[in-house]
N, C-alpha and C positions, 0 to 999 in steps of 0.2 A: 157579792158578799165581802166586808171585811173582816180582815185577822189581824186580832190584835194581841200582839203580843207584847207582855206588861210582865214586869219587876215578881217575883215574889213576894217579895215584900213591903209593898203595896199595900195602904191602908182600906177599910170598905170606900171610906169618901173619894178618895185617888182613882181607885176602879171605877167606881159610877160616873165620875167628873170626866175619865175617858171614855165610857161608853155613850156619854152625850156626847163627846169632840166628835166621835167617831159616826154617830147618830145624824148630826150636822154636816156631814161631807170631810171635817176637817181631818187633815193626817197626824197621827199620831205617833210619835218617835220616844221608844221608850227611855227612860234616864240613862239607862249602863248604855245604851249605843252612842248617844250625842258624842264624847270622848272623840272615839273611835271613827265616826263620821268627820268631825272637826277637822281631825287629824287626815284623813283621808283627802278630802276637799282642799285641804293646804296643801299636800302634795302633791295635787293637781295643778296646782295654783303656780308652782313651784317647777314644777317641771317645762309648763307653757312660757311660763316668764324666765326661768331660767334664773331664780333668786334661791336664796339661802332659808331653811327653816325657820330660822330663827327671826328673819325678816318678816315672815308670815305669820308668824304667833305672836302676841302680845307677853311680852315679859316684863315685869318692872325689873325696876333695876337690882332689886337688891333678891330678888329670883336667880339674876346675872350671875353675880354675885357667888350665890351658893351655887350656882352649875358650876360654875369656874373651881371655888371649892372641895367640890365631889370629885370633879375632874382631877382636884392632884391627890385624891385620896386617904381627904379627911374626914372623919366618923362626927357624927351629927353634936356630938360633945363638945369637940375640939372646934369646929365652926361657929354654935353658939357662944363658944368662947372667944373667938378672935371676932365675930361681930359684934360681942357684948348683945346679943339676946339668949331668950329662954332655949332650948331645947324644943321645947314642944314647938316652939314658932319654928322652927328647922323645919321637923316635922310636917307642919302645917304649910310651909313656902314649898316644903317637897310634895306630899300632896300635890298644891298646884302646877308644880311643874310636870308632874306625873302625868297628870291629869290632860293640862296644854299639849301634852306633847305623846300622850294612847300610847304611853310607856309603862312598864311595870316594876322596874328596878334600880336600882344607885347603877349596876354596872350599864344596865340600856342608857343613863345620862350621861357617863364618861365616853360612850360609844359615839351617842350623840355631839357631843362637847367635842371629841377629836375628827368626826364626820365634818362637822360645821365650819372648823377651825377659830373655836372661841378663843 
């Protein structure tokens, strides 16, 4: 028997579209875990190889950028300022960085930032 465990919020089509993956043999990894998995598996990756996080996750550059940013402790205002973008695109580059890296906080990225030695 599988157990599937899936999103609350989760549309009908979404649930049914997993109950056939799952109907099929296929495995089924709910959205809020992949994050957190990703992150996992690089770590893994990271400790065999003996490399850096930041090595193992894909960052563009101007993600870089805004880590490096947070890192000295400027508020998403002041960053869209000195990169001449929106605010929300902060936002939005922090999201992904959040995301890449199964973090939840500005201060988990300066942790990270100072861990890494960006």
């Amino acid at each position: 028997m599988h157990r599937v465990s899936f999103c609350k919020n989760a549309t009908v089509k979404e649930f049914l579209a997993t109950i056939r993956s799952v109907v099929k043999g296929e495995k089924v990894l709910p959205p809020s875990l992949t994050g957190s998995l990703f992150s996992h598996v690089a770590e893994l990756a990271l400790k065999k190889g003996k490399g850096k996080m930041v090595n193992a996750v894909r960052m563009t550059k101007r993600e870089l950028e805004i880590i490096a940013l947070i890192a000295d402790g400027q508020s998403n205002k002041e960053i869209a300022r000195q990169l001449s973008i929106a605010t929300h695109t902060v936002k939005s580059h922090m999201h992904n960085i959040m995301e890449k890296l199964a973090i939840h906080t500005r201060l988990q990225i300066a942790k990270f930032t100072r861990e890494e030695s960006l």
